[in-house]
C-alpha positions as CSV (number, residue, x, y, z in Angstrom):
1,X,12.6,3.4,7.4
2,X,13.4,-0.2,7.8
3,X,13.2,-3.0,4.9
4,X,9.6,-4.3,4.7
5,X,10.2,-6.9,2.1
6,X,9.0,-7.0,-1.5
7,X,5.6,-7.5,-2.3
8,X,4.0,-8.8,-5.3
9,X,0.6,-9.0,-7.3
10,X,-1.6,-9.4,-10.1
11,X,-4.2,-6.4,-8.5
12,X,-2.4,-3.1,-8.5
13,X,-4.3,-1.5,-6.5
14,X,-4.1,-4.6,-3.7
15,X,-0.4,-4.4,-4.0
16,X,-0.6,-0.5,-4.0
17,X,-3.1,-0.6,-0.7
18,X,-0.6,-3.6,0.9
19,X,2.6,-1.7,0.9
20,X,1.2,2.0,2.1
21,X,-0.8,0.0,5.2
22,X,2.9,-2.4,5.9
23,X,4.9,1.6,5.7
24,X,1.7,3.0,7.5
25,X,2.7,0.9,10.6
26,X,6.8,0.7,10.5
27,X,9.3,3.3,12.5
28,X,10.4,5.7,10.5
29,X,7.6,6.1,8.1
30,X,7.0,9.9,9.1
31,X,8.2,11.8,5.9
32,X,5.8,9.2,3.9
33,X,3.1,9.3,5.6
34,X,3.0,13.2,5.4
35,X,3.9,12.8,1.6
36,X,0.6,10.3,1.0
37,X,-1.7,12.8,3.6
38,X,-0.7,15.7,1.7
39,X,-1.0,14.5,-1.9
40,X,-4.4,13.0,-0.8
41,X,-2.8,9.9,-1.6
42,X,-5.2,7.6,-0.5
43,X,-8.4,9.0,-3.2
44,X,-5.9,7.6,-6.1
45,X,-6.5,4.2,-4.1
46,X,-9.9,4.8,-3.5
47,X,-10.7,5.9,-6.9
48,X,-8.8,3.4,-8.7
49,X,-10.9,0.7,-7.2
50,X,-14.1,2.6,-8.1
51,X,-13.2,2.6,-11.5
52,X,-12.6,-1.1,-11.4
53,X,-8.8,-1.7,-11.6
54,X,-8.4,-3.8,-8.9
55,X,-9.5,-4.4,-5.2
56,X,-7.8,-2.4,-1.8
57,X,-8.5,-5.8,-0.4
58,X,-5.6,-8.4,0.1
59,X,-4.3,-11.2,1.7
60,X,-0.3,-11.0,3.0
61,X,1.2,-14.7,2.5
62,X,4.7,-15.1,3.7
63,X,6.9,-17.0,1.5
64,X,9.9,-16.8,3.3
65,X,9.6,-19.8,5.2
C-alpha cells in the first residue's frame, strides 16, 4: 500500500475512523481490509464511540500546503 500521510488528533476514535476510511479507499489495501472485516474491526470503532471515547466523525485538514 501507498503512503497516505500521518494523521493526528485529540479524538482517538476520529483518528482511528480517519485512517481505516483513507486505507479503505487506496490500492493495495486488500490484506487490511480482510484483516479489519475478519476481526470485526469496525464494532471496536463503533463501540468505542458508544461508550463515549470519542466521535467516528472528523474533519481531514491538509497542512501540507
Amino acid at each position: 500500500m501507498h503512503d497516505i500521510g500521518i494523521l493526528a488528533s485529540a479524538d482517538p476514535v476520529a483518528l482511528d475512523q480517519a485512517c481505516i476510511d483513507l486505507v479503505w479507499v487506496s490500492e493495495g489495501n486488500a490484506s487490511f481490509v480482510n484483516r479489519v472485516q475478519d476481526r470485526n474491526g469496525l464494532h471496536t470503532l463503533e463501540n468505542a464511540e458508544a461508550i463515549g471515547l470519542g466521535s467516528r466523525s472528523y474533519q481531514l485538514v491538509d497542512i501540507s500546503r
